[in-house]
N, C-alpha and C positions, 0 to 999 in steps of 0.2 A: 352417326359416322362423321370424322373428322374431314378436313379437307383435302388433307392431306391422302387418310385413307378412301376418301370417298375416291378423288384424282388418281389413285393407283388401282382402285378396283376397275375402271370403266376404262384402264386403260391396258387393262388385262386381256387376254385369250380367254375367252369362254368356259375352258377345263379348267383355266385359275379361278376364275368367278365363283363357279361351279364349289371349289374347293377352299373359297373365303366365306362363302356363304356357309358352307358347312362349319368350318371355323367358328364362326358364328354364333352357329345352331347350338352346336359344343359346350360352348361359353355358357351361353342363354339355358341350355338343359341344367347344367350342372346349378346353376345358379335359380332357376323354377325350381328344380322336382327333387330335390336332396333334402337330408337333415329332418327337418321339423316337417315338411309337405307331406311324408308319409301320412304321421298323427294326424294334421290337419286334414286331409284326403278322407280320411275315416270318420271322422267328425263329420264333414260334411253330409257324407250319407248316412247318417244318422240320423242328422237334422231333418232329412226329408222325411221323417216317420214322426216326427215333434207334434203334436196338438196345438192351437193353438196359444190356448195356456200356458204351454211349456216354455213357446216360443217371448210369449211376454213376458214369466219367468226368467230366461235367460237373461233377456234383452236389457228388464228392470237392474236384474244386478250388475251386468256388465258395462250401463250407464253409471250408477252409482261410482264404482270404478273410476272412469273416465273423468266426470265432475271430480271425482277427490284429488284425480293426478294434472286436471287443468287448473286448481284453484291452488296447488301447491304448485306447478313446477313451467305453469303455461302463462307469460306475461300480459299479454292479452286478457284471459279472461282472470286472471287475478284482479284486474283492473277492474274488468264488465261484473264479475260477481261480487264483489266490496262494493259497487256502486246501484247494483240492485241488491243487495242483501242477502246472496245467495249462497248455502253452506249446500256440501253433497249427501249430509242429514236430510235433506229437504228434497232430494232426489230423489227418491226412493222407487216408485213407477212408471210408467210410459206418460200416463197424465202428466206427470209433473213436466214433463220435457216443455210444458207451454210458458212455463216460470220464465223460462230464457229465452230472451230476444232474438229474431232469424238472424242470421249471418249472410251477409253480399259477398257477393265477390271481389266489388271494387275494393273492401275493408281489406279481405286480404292479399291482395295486391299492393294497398299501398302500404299496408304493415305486417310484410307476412313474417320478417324475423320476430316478431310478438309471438307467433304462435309456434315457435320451435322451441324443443327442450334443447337447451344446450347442451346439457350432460349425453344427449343423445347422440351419434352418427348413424347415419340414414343408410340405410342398405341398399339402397337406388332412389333416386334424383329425377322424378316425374314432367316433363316442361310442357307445356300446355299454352297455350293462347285463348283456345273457345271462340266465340262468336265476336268480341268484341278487340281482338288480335293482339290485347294487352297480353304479354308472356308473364309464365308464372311458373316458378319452380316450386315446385309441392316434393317435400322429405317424405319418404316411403321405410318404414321397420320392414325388415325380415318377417316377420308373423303375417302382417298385410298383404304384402306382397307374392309372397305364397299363398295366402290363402285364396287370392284371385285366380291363381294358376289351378287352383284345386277347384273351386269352383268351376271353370269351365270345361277339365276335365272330366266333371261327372255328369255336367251336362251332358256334354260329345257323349259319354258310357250310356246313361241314360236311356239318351234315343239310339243304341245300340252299336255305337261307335267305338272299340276297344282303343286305349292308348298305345298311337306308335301306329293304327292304322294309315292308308296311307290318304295323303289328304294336298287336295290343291289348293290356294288361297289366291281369292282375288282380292286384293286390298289396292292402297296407296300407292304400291311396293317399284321405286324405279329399278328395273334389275338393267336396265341396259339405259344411254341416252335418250334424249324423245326423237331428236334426228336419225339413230342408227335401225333404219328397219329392214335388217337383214337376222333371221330364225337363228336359234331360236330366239321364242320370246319368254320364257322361264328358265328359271334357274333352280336346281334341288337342293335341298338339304338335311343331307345324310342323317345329321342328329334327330331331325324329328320324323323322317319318312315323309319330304314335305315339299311338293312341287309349289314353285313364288312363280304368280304368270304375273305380267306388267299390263294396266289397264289403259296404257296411253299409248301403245299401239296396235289395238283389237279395229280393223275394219273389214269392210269387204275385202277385198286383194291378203290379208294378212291371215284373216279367221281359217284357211284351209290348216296352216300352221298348226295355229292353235288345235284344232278336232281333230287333227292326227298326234298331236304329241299327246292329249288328253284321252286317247282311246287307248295308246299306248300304255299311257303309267296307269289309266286305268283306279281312280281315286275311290275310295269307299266314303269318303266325306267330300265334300265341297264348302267351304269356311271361305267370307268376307265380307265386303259390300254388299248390300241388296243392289245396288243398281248397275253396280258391276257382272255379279253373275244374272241377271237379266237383263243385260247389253251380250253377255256370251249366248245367253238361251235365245234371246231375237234372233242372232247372226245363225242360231240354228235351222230356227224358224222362214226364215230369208231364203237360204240355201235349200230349203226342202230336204235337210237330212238329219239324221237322228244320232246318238250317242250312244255309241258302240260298248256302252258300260253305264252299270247300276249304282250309284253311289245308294249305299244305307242311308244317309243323311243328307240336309242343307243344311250348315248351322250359318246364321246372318247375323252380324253385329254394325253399330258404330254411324250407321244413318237412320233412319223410321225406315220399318217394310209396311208399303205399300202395298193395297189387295193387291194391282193390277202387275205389280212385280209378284206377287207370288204365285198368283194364276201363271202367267207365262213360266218361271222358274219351275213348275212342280208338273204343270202342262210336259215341259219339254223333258227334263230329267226323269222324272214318273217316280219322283220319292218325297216328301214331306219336307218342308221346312219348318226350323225352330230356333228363333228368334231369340236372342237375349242381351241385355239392357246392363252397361256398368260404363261407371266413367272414370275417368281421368284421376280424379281425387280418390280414388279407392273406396268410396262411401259404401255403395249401394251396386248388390247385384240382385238382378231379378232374369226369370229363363222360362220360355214357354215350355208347358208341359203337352202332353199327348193331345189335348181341347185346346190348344193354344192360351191357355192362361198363362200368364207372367206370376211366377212364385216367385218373392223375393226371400234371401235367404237373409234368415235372422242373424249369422253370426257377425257379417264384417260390416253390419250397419243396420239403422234403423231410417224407416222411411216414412213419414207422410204427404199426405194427397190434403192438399188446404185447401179454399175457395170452393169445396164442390157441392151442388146445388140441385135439386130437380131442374133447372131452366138452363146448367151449365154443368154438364157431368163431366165433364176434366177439370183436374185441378196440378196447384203449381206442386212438384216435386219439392221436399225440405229432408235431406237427410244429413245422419250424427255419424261420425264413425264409432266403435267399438274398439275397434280392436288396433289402430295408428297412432302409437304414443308418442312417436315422431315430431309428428305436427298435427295434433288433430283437430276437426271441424266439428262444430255443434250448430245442428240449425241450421244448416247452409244448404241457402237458395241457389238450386242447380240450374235454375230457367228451363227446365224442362216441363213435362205434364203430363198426366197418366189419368185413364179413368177407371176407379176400381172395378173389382168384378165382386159380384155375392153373389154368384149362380149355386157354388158349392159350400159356402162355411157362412158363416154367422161374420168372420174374418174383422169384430169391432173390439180387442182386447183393450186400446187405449183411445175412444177418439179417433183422432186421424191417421194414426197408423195402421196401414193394411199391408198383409202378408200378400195377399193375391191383387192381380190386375190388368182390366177384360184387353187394355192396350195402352201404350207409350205412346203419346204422340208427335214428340219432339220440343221443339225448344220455344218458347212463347214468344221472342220474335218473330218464328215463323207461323203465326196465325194472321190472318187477314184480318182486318177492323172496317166493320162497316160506319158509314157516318156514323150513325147515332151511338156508336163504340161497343157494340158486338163484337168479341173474339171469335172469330169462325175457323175450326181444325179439322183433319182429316178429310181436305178439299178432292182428294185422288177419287175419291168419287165421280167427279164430273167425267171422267174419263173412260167409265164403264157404257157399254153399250152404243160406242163409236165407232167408227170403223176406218182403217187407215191409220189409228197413231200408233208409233212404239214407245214414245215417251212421250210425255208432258208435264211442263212447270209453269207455276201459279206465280207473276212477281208484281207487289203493289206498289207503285210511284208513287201514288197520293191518297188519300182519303177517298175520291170517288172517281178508279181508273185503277184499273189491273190488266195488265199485258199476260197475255197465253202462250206458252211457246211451245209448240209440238213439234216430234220430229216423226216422220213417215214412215212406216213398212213399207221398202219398195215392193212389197209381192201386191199391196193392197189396189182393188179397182179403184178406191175414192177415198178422199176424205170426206165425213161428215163433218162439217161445222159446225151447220146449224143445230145438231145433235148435242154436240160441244156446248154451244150458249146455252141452248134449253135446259142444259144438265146445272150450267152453271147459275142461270137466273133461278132456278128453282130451288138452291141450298142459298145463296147469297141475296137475291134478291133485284130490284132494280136500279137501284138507288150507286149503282157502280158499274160504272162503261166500260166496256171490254173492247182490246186489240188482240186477235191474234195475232201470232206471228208464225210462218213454216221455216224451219231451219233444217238443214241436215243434220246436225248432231246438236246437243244442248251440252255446252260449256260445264266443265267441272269445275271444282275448286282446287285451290293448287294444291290441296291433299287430295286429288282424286276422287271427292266426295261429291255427291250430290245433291242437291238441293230442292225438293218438289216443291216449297213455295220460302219466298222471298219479300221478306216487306220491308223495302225501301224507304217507307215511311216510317216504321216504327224505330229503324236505326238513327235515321237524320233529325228523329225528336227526342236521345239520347241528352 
């Protein structure tokens, strides 16, 4: 939103909001779910029936593809494959994908018009910053770009969610100023059946609001933030009262779910959450199934899991796209980390590539380092078997010192602390000092994200 129109929306009546926002919606439908999304749509569940042979099949040839159209039409790597030696003859399977060097982010950042086809126009214009708040505008085709839309409609269908249901979303989303805290505090939109609540002003005094307008519309989904809708499900919890309606689903993207967020979310709502993983650069999507495995889908990327070890079962994210002739990525180091699953399938067609994966864990800045340079993830641990927190985040200042910041259940008789350190000396060790800290609420980011742990360290040795 422009400035211009951001400054007439907020300065609108409510039924206009209401009716820009739909505008919107409008827009954004015709421009998802038209044209080629049908085929694509179809495709996708398809795919969910693919072997995994099949899947490596696909994948083999539709890299082949992609190397012939980067080495002809993509500056960049005309460059990088003339200087390693590299024809798309030589591409042929998932294997080969190691021929080719990973891909940073800093590279395309500072040479992203290298990797545009010129002959190309981009069908939307992706802007992004990430973790290290350099912007970056990533060209997105048509095919891509739908196919994302179709992907997470079959998830939502999936776990029994029809499209057009109706559905509330707690995200980013400012629908009114942070100042104006006068109800409502959502905004619908007609085109998609789609109540926008604003997560920047959910508190005690406000949340009556909110559990009556949402008993009302009455949502069959709940779509956003993990920490968002378990900041809504505490305020339930808090209050002693319950939700006067069944959503079919949770679907959660865009942070790590944490157990202790989904305990409380599925506690309070009394329906399942399922989780699913895509980013920014359209690479890679992957979507928990009924076991909570993450399936990643073979068509709009390929994905592996490097560095992974018996003594360190996450490893760093590297995925290709397929299918963005726009601008496409090979190799590129997402900074994220996942650790596979083989509960159900053999899932080894190439090496590092796996189809399935037992969890995400976020982005490898946010692991803690102990002295002797241990990566330690999935810290929300510490937090199980406490008594008194609603939230808690992990943030490390230095090498040996990590601050704790909980915030309180007012219903609760105590905090346990000491529950707290024992939990955390026993994953981490001793060799790192701990500060709690009690706050009333823990700080978001200015996308309204959350952050369960933070290393301060690992940024300031950039």
């Amino acid at each position: 939103m422009t400035s211009k129109a951001e400054a007439l929306y907020f300065a609108s009546p409510v039924w206009l909001q209401n009716v820009l926002v739909s505008a919107m919606g409008y827009k954004l439908y015709r421009r998802r779910y038209t044209g080629m999304y049908h085929e694509l749509r179809e495709l996708v569940r398809e795919s969910r029936e693919w072997s995994e042979a099949k899947k490596a099949d696909y994948q083999s040839e539709r890299l082949h593809e992609m190397v012939k159209h980067c080495r002809h039409h993509i500056p960049y790597y005309q460059k990088l494959f003339a200087e390693h030696g590299i024809h798309e003859n030589q591409i042929t399977s998932l294997n080969d994908l190691q021929k080719i060097p990973i891909l940073d982010k800093q590279t395309v950042q500072q040479r992203a018009n290298e990797f545009r086809d010129s002959r190309q126009k981009p069908y939307m214009v992706q802007h992004t910053s990430g973790s290290t708040g350099t912007p970056l505008a990533l060209q997105v085709n048509e095919l891509t770009y739908k196919l994302a839309m179709a992907l997470l409609v079959d998830h939502e269908e999936y776990h029994g969610v029809p499209f057009g249901a109706r559905r509330a979303t707690f995200a980013g989303r400012m629908v009114q100023r942070p100042d104006n805290m006068k109800p409502p505090f959502s905004r619908f939109n007609i085109a998609e059946n789609q109540k926008i609540y604003s997560t920047y002003h959910l508190k005690k005094s406000t949340f009556k609001y909110y559990q009556n307008d949402l008993d009302k519309f009455n949502p069959k989904e709940i779509i956003g933030y993990p920490s968002a809708i378990s900041d809504i499900a505490n305020h339930y919890e808090q209050a002693g009262c319950k939700p006067a309606f069944e959503p079919t689903a949770i679907i959660t993207n865009s942070e790590t779910l944490l157990e202790w967020q989904r305990d409380t979310i599925e506690r309070v709502f009394k329906c399942p959450i399922f989780d699913y993983y895509g980013t920014a650069e359209y690479l890679t999507y992957s979507a928990q199934d009924s076991i909570e495995r993450y399936r990643s889908s073979p068509i709009i990327g390929i994905s592996e899991v490097l560095d992974n070890s018996p003594s360190q079962n996450f490893g760093r994210i590297i995925a290709t796209s397929l299918t963005n002739y726009c601008m496409p990525l090979i190799r590129y180091d997402l900074r994220d980390t996942a650790e596979p699953d083989y509960r159900t399938c053999n899932d080894n067609p190439a090496g590092n590539v796996k189809y399935y994966l037992k969890r995400i864990s976020g982005r490898i800045d946010d692991y803690i380092t102990t002295p002797d340079g241990r990566l330690l993830g999935r810290l929300d641990h510490i937090f199980k078997g406490t008594t008194g927190i609603r939230e808690g985040q992990i943030i490390q200042d230095s090498s040996d010192h990590c601050l704790i910041r909980v915030s309180l259940d007012l219903k609760a008789d105590q905090f346990n602390e000491k529950k707290l350190i024992s939990n955390f000396r026993e994953r981490v060790g001793d060799n790192i000092n701990i500060t709690v800290e009690v706050l009333s609420e823990i700080p978001r980011g200015s996308n309204g994200k959350f952050r369960s742990v933070i290393s301060n360290k690992t940024h300031s040795n950039k």
